[in-house]
N, C-alpha and C positions, 0 to 999 in steps of 0.2 A: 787339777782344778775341780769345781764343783764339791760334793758334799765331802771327798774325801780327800781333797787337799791334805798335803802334807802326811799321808799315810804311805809307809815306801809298799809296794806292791812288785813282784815279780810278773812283768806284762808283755805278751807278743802282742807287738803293735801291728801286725798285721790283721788280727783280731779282735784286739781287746785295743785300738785307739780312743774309742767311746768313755772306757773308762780314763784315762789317765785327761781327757780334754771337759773328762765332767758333765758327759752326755748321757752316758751310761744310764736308764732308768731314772733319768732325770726331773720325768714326770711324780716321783713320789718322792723327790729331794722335801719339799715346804711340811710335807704333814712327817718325815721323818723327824724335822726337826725342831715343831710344834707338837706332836703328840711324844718324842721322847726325851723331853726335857724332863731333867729329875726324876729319872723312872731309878729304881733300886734294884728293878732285876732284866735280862734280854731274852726271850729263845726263839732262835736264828733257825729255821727248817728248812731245808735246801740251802744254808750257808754257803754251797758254792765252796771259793779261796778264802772268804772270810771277811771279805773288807765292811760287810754291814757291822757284823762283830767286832773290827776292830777300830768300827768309827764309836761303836758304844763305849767301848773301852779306854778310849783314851780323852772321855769326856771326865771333867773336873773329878764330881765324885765318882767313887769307884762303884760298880754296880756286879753284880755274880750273871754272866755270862753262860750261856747254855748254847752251842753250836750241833746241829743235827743235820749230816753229809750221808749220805750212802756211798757215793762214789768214793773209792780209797784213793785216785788221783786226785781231787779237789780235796780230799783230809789231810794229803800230804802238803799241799800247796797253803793248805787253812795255818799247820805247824808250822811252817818255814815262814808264811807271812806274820804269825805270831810274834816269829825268833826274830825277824828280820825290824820290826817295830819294837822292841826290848819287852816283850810280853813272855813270861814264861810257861809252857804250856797247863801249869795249875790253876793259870789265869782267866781259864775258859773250862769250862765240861765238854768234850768232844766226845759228840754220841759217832760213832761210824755205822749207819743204819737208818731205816726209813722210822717215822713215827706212822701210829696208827693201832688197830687194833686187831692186827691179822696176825699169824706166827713169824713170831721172831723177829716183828717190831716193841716199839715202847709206845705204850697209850699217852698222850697229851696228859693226861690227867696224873700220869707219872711223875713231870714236870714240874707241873703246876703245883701241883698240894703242898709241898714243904716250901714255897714261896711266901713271903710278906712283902707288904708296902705295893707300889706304884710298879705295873710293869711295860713292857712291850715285845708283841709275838708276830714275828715276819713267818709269814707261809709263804714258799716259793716250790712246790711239787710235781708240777708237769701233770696237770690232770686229778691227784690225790687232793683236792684240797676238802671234799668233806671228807674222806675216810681219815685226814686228820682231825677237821673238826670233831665230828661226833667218836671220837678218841677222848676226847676231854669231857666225855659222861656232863657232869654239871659244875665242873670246876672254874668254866670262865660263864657261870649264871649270876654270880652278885661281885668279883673280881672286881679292880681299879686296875681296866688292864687296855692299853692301846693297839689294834691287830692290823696288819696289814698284808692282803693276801693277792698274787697274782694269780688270774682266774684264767684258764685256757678254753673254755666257749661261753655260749651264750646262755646255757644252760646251768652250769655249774657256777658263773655267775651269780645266777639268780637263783640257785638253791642256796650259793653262800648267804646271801642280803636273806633268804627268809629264815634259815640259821640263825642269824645274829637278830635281825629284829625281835625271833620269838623269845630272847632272853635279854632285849631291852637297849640294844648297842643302836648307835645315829651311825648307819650306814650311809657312805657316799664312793661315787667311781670315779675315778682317777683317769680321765679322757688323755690316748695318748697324744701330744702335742703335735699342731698342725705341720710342723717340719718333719714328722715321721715321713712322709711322702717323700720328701728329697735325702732324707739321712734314717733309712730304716734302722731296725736295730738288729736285723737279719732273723728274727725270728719268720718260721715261716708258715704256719696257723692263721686260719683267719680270724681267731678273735684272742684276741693276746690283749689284757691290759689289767691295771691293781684297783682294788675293793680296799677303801679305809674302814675303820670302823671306831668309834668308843663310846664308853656310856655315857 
């Protein structure tokens, strides 16, 4: 159910029920699918198993996909969900590696520059989310691009929002929904929730 209905997923429902009932990060379902309409291109960071990816992909037009996992179990679980929904793995870029600009990552800005048209960039990095941003030097400074990033305190929230303001993006927070109290999402941080953003 929910945004990713009808996408087959390899799921332990002991874990992962959230996703298969549509609960899953459910809170950023509306602006996933108002800010990525008609977008021409994806880059998915922290992809996880891939289901953001392979909800972009199996939208009408076709769009060039960019997936970016470190973990090599969620890169394998990314290719079999690939295979598993008839995608073949040339259907995606599969980075195995963090973005950023430290050794022996790939700078955002690596991404970004041989792109055109309308995009949209999910940040999901446990903590890393400026060291991605300012990875992207000034590649998303005049862009037509839609960002959406989960922020783990209250701090790096609010260094994201003046990030993107100072290059012009309508920054808004993604309040997590009042049911989190009776159906967490087992995250266990105190400040867990997603920063939209577009210009």
């Amino acid at each position: 159910m929910g945004l990713y209905k009808d996408i087959v997923l390899d799921l332990n429902l002991r874990s992962q029920s959230q996703m298969m009932l549509g609960l899953w990060e459910r809170e950023t379902y509306a602006f996933v699918q108002t800010a990525g309409t008609d977008i021409q291109w994806l880059i998915d960071i922290g992809a996880g198993s891939g289901e953001m990816t392979l909800y972009f992909l199996r939208q009408p037009a076709s769009i060039r996909a960019i997936a970016a996992e470190p973990d090599p179990a969620e890169v394998d679980a990314l290719r079999r969900h690939l295979k598993l929904n008839g995608f073949s793995e040339d259907s995606c870029q599969i980075i195995n590696g963090r973005i950023g600009s430290g050794e022996g990552m790939t700078p955002l800005a690596d991404l970004v520059r041989p792109l055109r048209g309308r995009g949209f960039i999910k940040i999901d990095v446990d903590g890393a989310e400026m060291e991605v941003l300012d990875s992207a030097g000034d590649c998303l400074d005049e862009i037509n691009v839609a960002i959406l990033i989960e922020t783990h305190s209250e701090q790096l929230e609010a260094d994201c929002i003046a990030w993107l303001l100072k290059r012009n993006y309508k920054t808004s927070t993604i309040k997590n929904a009042w049911w989190r109290r009776i159906l967490p999402d087992g995250r266990t941080i105190a400040h867990n929730r997603w920063l939209s953003a577009i210009r």
